[in-house]
C-alpha positions in Angstrom: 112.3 126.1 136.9 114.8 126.2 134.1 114.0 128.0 130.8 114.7 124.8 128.6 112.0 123.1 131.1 109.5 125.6 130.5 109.7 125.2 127.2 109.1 121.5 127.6 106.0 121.4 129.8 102.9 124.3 129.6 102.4 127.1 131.7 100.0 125.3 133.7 101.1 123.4 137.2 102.4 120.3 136.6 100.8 118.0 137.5 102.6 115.2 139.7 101.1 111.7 139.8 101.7 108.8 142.1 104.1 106.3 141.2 101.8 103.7 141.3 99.2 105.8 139.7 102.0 105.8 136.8 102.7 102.3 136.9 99.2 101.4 136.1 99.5 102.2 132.7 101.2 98.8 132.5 98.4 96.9 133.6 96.0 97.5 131.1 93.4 99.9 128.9 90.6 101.5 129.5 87.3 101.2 127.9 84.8 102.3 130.9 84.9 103.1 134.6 83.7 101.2 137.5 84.4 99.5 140.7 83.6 95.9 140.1 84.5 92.8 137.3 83.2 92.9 134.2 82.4 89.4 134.3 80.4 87.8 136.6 81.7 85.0 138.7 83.0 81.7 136.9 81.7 79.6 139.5 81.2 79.8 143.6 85.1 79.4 144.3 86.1 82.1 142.0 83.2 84.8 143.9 85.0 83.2 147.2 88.4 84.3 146.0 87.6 87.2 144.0 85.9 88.6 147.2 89.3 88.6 148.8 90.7 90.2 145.7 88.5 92.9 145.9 89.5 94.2 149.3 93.0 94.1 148.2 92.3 96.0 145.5 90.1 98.6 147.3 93.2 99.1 149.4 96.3 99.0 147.3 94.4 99.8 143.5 91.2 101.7 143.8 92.5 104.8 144.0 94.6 104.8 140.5 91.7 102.9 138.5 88.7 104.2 139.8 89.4 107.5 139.5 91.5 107.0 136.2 93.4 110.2 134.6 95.0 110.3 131.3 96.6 106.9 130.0 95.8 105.2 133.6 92.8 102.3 132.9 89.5 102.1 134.0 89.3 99.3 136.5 86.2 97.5 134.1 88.8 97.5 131.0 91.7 95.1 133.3 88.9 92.2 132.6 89.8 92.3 129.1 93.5 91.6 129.7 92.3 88.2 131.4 93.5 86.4 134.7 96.5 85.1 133.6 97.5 88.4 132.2 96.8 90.5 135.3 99.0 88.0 137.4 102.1 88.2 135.0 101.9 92.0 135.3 102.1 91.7 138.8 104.6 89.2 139.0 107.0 89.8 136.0 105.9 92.8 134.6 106.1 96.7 135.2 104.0 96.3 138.2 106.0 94.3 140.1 107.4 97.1 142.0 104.0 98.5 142.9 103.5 94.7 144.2 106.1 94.5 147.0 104.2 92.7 149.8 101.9 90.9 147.8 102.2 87.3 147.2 100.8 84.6 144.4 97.5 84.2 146.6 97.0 87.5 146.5 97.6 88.1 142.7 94.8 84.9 142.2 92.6 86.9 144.1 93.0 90.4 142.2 92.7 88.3 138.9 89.9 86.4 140.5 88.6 89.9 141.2 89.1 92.0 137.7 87.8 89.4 135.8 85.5 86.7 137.2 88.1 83.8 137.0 90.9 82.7 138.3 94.6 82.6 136.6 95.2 79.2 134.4 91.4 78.3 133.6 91.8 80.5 130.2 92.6 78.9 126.3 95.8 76.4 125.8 97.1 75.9 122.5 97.5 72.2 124.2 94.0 71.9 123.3 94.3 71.6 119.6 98.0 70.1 118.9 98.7 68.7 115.3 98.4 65.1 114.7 102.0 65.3 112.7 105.4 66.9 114.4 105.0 69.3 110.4 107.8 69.8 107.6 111.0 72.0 108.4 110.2 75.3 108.1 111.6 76.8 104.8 110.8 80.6 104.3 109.4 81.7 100.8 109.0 85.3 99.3 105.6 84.6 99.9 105.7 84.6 103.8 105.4 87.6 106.0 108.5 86.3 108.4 109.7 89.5 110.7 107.1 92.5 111.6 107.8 95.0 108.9 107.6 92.1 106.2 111.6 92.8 105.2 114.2 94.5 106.6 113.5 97.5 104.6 110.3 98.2 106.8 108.2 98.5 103.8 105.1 96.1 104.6 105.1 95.8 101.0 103.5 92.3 100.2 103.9 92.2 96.5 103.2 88.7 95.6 100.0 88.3 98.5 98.4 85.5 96.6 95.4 87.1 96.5 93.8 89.5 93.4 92.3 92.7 94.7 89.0 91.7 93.3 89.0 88.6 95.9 89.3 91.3 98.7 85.9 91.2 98.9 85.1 87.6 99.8 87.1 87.4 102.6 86.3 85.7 105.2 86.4 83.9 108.3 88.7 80.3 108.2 89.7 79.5 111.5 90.5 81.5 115.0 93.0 81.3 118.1 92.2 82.3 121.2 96.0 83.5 122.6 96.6 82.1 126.1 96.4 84.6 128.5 95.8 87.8 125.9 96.9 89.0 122.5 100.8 89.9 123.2 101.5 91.2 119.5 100.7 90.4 116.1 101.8 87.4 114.2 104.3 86.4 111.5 103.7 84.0 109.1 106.8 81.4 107.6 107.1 78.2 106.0 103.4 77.1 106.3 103.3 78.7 110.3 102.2 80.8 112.3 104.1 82.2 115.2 103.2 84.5 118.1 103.9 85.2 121.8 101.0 85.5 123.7 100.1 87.5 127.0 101.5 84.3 128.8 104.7 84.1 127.9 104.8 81.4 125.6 105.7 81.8 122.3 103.5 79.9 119.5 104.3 77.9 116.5 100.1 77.1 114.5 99.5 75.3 111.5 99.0 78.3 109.0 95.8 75.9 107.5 94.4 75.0 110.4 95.6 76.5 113.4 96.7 73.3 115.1 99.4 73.5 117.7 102.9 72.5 116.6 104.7 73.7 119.4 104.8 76.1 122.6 107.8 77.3 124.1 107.2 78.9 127.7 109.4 81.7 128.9 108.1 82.5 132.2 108.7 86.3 130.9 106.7 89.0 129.2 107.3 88.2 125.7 105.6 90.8 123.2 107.0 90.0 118.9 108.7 87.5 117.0 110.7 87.3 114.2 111.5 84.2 112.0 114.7 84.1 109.8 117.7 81.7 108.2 121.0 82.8 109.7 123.2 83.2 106.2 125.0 80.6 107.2 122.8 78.3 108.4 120.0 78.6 105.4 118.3 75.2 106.1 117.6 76.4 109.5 115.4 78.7 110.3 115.1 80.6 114.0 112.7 82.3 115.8 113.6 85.2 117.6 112.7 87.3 120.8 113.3 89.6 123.6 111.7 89.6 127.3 111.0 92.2 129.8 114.9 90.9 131.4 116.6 92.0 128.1 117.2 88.5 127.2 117.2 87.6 123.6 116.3 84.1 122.3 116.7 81.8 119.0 114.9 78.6 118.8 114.4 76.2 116.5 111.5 77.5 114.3 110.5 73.9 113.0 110.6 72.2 117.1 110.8 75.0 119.1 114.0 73.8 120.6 116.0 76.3 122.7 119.1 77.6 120.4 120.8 79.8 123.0 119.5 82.8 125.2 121.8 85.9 125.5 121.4 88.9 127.6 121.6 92.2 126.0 120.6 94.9 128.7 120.8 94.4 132.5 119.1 97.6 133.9 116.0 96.2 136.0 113.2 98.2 133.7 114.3 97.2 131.1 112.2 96.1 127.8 112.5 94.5 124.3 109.5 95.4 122.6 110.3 95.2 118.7 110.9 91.8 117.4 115.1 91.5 116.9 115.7 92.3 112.9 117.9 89.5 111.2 120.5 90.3 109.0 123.2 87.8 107.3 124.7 86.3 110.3 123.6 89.1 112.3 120.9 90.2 114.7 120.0 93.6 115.2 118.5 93.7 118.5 116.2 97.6 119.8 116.3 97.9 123.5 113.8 99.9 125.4 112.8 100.4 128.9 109.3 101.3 131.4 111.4 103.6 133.1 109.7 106.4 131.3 105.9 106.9 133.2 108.2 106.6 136.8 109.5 110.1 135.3 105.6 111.9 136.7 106.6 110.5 140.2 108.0 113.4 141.9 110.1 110.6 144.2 111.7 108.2 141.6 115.1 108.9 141.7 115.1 109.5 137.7 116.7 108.3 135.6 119.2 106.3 134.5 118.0 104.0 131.2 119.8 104.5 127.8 118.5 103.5 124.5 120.7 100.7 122.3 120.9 98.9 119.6 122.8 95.6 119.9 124.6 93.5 117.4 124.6 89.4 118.1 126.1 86.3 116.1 122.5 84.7 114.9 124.1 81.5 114.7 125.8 81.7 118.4 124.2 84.5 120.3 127.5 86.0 121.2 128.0 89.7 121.6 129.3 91.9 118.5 128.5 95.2 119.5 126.6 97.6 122.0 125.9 101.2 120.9 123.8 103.7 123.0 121.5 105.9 122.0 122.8 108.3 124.0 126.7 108.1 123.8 127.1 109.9 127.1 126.6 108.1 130.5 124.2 108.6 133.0 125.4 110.8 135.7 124.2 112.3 139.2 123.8 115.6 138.8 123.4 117.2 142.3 120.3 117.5 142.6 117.7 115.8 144.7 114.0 114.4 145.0 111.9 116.4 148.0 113.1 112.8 150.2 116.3 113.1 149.4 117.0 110.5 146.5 120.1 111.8 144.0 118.7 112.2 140.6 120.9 111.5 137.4 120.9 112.8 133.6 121.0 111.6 130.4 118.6 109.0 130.1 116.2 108.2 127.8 115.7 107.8 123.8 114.8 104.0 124.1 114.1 102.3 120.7 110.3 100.7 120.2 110.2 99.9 117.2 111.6 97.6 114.7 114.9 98.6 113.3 115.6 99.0 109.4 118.5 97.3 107.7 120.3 98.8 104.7 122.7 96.2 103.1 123.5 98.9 99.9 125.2 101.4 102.9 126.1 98.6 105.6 123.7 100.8 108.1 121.0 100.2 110.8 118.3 103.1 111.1 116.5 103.1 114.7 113.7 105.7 115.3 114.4 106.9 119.3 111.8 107.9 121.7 112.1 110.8 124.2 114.3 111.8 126.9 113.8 111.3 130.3 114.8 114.2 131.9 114.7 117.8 130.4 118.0 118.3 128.8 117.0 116.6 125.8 120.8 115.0 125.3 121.7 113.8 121.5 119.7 110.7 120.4 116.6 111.4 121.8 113.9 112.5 119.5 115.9 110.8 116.6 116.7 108.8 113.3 119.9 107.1 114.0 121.9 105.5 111.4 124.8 102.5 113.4 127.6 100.9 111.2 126.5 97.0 110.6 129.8 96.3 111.5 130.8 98.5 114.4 128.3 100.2 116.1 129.4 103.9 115.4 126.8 106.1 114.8 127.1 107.1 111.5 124.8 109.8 111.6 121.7 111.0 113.6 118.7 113.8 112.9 116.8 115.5 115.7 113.5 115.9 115.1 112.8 118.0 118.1 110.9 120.8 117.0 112.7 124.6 118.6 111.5 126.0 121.9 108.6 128.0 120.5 106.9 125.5 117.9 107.2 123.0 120.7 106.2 125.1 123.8 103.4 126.8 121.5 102.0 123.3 120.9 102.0 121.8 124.2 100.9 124.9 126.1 97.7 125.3 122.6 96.9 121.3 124.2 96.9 121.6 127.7 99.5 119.2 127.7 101.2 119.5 131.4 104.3 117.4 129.9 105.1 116.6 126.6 108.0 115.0 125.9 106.5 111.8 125.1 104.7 113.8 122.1 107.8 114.3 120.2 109.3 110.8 120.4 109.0 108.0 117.7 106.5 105.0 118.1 106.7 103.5 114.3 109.5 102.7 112.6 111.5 104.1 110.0 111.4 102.4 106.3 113.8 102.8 103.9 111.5 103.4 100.5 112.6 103.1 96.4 111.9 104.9 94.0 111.0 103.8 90.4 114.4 106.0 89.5 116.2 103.8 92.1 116.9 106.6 94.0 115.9 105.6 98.1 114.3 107.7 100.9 114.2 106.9 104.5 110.6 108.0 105.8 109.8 108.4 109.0 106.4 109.1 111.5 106.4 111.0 114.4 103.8 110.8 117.2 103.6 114.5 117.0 101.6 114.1 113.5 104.9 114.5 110.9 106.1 112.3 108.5 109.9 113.1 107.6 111.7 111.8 104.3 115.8 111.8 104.8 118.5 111.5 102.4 120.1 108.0 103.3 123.3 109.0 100.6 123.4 112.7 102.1 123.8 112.0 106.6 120.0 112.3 106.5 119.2 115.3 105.2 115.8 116.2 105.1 114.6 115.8 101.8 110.7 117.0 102.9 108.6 116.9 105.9 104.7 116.6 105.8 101.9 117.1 109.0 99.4 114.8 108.3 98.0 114.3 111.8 96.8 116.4 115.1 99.3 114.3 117.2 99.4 113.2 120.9 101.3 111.3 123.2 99.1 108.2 122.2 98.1 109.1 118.9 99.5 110.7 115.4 101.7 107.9 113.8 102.5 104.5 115.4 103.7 101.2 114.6 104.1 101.5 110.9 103.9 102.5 107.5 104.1 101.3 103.9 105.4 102.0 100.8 105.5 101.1 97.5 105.2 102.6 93.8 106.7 106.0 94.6 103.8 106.3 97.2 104.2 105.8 101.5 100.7 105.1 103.2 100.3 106.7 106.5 97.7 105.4 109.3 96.6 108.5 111.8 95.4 108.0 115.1 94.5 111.1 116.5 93.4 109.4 119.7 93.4 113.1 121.2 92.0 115.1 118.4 90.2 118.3 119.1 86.3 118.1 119.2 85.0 117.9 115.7 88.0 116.5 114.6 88.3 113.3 112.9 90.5 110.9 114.9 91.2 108.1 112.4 92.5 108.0 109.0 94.5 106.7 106.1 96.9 109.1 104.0 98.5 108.4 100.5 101.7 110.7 99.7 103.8 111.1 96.8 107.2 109.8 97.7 109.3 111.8 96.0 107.4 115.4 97.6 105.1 114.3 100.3 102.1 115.6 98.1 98.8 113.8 99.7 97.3 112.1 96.9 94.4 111.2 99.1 93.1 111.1 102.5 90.6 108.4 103.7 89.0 109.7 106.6 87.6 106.9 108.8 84.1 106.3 109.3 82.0 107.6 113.1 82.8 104.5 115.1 80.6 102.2 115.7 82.0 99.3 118.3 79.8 95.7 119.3 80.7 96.5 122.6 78.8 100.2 122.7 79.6 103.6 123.1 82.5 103.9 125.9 86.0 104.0 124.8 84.5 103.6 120.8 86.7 105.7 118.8 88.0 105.6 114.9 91.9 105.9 116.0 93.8 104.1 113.7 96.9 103.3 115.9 98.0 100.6 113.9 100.5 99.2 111.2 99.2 99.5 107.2 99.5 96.2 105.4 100.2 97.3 101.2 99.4 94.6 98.4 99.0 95.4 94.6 96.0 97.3 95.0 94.7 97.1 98.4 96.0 98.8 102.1 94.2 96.9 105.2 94.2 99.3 108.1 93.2 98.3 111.9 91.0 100.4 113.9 90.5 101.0 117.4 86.5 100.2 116.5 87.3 96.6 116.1 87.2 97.2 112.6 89.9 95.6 109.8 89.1 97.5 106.5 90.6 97.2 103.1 91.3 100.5 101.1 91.3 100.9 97.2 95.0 102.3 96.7 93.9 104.0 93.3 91.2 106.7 95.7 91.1 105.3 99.2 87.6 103.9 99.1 87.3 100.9 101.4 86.4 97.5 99.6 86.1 95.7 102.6 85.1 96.0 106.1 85.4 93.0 108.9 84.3 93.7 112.7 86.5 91.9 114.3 85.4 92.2 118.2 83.1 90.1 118.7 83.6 86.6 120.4 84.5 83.6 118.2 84.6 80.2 118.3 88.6 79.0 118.0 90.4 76.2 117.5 91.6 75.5 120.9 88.5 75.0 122.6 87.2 78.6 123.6 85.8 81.7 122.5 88.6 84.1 121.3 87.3 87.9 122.1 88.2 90.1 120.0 88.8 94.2 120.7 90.7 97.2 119.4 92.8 96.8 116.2 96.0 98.0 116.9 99.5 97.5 116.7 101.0 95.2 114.5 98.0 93.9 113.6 97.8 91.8 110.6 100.0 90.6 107.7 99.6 88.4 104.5 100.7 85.4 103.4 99.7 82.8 100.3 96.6 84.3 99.8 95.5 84.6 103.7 94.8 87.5 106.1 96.3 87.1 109.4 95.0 89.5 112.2 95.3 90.0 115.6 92.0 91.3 117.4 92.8 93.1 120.8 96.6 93.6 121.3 99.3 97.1 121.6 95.6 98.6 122.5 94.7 101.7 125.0 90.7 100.7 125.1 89.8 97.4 124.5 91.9 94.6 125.1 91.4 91.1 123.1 92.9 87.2 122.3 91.9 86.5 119.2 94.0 85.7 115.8 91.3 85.5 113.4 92.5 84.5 109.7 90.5 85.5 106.7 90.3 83.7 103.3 88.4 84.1 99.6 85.3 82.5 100.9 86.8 81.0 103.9 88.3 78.4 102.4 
């Protein structure tokens, strides 16, 4: 074993798992342990196919999810990902190579199995479609249109049509129950809604009612959307997407007509998981990959997936530019897996997250995750800055702590291998100052929040711990800023006994002084004790006065920004009656969970979530009206 390896993994044996036992990480989260559905039956034929499903399982499955080690689910929590869900993971999605041999049949009777009910009985937005075809969508300042609200990343609503003194009276106005399973979170644009959902349609609701306007089916695994106006094209707004191919689409966001489809990436694990970023005439597309759990199977011949970001015409879909993460190629390197399969080097440093857009410098800023193999190449572990107009990195800042902090840390842990810790999983946002001066903040998974000198190459301005850390767990999917302050969600989902898992941080942008720190409350979930915890793995949502914050209790709360003391507190995972026909469920809060929009709380219950999947987009108003 090299010295750089050591220093990247503990002193302890590591640990190799199965490749399939890897894989399942795709297939689901955990929330409790057991052999069997967590449903009953649906009706006689489903217990007459499920019965089949559950020898297949015992043969091909048991042995990863009943006996489930570190991110690998508990076979009880696949139920929550739902029929159709399970069969487009096995089809489609990262466990498709686990699948060889298997056949549709056989994916109906695992669904039939996991969850009570066969695939393509679940909710259809068919069931509630809107008497009128709706108004061209026109995007206001008022909408919530791409994940991070703007393309400065700052999920800043500033004009939320709503007074913080109405906080209080939200409540419920209508629910959707997302075919299949909650995919993402939602974005809200000229009196819309639109999602993807866990069965590869993409959504266009009625932002009053929740009535279907249109459905556009991929046949993919679709996660975000964004909606924007191509400069050029102001009148006519798109929706666009990326699938688990590397294809990125634009459709019409008023019919949900097909605009063009462009590849972008062709390696086979490849993965779009951020909503594109529109800019101009532009589109700023982050490409990532599921190449990264194959890395624990001794006998993957690992790896060769790069990172890129990946310039298109919005109006066309034609090419502009490709730039790795990684500028060198993957190479063999001469060495071998104990069968005999050549292994190659650089890979890695795949982008998450949605990627920031800074007109005033002509830059893009991409926050990179880790790197594949041990050499830990340039890119990985990183803030990149890309020219709009080329490509060339401009600039890029390792945040790869030195041998001893890191080996010191994982070794403290019992972490067997680390990498993953020091990668990104939020995005970067580019913050202003009252002085007009900017900052471009960034959280780690490994519990640090960074501020960079955008007019200085990145230089580190200040850097601030703020969480334990983990390789699911310290800071994901995003922060917020506004008025010289950045909010910070925390979830420790590995925190030390005693510790607090969950939390909300306010810091002074200008030093990273914490000017509070809202500890969340012992969890208490409607569904009971196992796999309740107060992580708060999910995106903060800012107005004037208020930060909501998801938890991974089911909980939606609303913070005070002048002392962090929460004004409002919604369970949201409990079953509800929705607007096309079923129950939605609701689960963890996590992810990109909610946004606001003309005075109207937009959440999604249950998706991006390690312990207890959901379908439901619940939408809260004063009152509920």
């Amino acid at each position: 074993m090299t010295k750089m390896m050591q220093n990247m993994i503990t002193t302890k044996a590591l640990r190799r798992l199965p490749m399939a036992v890897m894989a399942c990480v795709s297939l689901g989260y955990g929330i409790a342990q057991g052999a069997g559905s967590a449903f009953a039956p649906g009706s006689e034929e489903d217990a007459v196919v499920g019965k089949r499903g559950a020898e297949i399982f015992a043969q091909r499955c048991a042995t990863c999810h009943d006996h489930p080690q570190g991110r690998i689910p508990p076979t009880a929590a696949l139920a929550y990902r739902g029929p159709d869900s399970v069969v487009r993971t096995l089809s489609h999605g990262a466990m498709k190579p686990m699948a060889a041999g298997l056949g549709p049949e056989d994916f109906r009777a695992l669904a039939a199995h996991l969850t009570g009910r066969q695939p393509g009985k679940g909710p259809q937005p068919t069931a509630n479609l809107c008497a009128q075809p709706g108004a061209p969508v026109r995007i206001s300042s008022q909408d919530w249109p791409m994940l991070e609200k703007n393309g400065a990343g700052e999920r800043y609503q500033p004009d939320a049509g709503l007074a913080p003194a109405d906080v209080s009276r939200l409540k419920l106005k209508w629910a959707f129950a997302y075919p299949g399973s909650a995919a993402g979170g939602p974005v809200v644009a000229g009196g819309r809604v639109f999602l993807a959902s866990g069965s590869g349609e993409v959504h266009s609701l009625d932002a009053q009612t929740g009535c279907s306007y249109w459905s556009y089916p991929t046949e993919r695994l679709i996660r975000r959307v964004t909606v924007g106006a191509p400069a050029t094209a102001p009148y006519q707004a798109h929706v666009f997407f990326g699938d688990d191919q590397g294809f990125v689409y634009a459709l019409d966001a008023s019919s949900g007509k097909l605009l063009w489809k462009t590849q972008v990436e062709d390696h086979v694990l490849t993965r779009i998981t951020a909503a594109p970023t529109l800019s101009g005439d532009q589109l700023f597309v982050p490409v990532s990959s599921i190449e990264d759990p194959l890395t624990h199977d001794p006998d993957y011949p690992c790896c060769t997936f790069r990172g890129s970001v990946v310039a298109l015409d919005a109006v066309t879909g034609r090419f502009q530019w490709k730039t790795h993460t990684i500028a060198e190629p993957s190479r063999l390197t001469g060495q071998f897996t104990p069968s005999g399969k050549p292994l190659s080097s650089p890979a890695g440093a795949a982008i998450w997250t949605p990627l920031v857009v800074d007109d005033k410098r002509g830059l893009i800023y991409a926050a990179t995750g880790e790197s594949y193999t041990m050499d830990n190449p340039p890119g990985a572990y990183a803030i990149m800055a890309f020219d709009k107009k080329t490509g060339a990195v401009r600039w890029q800042r390792s945040v790869l702590p030195g041998d001893k902090e890191r080996f010191a840390y994982c070794e403290k842990h019992g972490y067997t291998d680390c990498r993953n810790v020091f990668g990104f999983g939020s995005p970067p946002l580019l913050a202003t100052l009252k002085n007009g001066r900017q900052l471009l903040v960034a959280g780690q998974k490994y519990g640090m929040v960074y501020a960079m000198d955008p007019d200085r190459g990145g230089r580190l301005v200040w850097r601030k711990r703020v969480a334990f850390g983990g390789d699911v767990g310290g800071i994901m999917y995003g922060m917020a800023s506004a008025e010289d302050t950045v909010y910070v969600p925390v979830g420790d989902v590995h925190a030390p006994q005693g510790g607090n898992k969950g939390a909300l941080v306010k810091l002074d942008l200008s030093s990273g002084k914490t000017l509070w720190r809202a500890d969340a409350p012992p969890p208490v979930c409607s569904w009971g004790e196992q796999g309740c915890s107060a992580a708060q793995s999910s995106s903060v949502t800012l107005m004037p006065g208020i930060a909501f914050l998801g938890s991974w209790d089911g909980h939606i709360r609303a913070y005070r920004t002048q002392d962090g003391v929460v004004v409002w507190n919604m369970d949201t995972a409990g079953n509800t009656p929705a607007v096309n026909g079923v129950d939605a469920v609701g689960g963890a809060v996590s992810g990109y969970s909610q946004v606001l929009a003309k005075g109207a709380l937009y959440v999604t219950s249950g998706a991006a979530t390690q312990l207890r999947p959901g379908n439901a987009l619940l939408v809260f108003t004063p009152d509920g009206k």
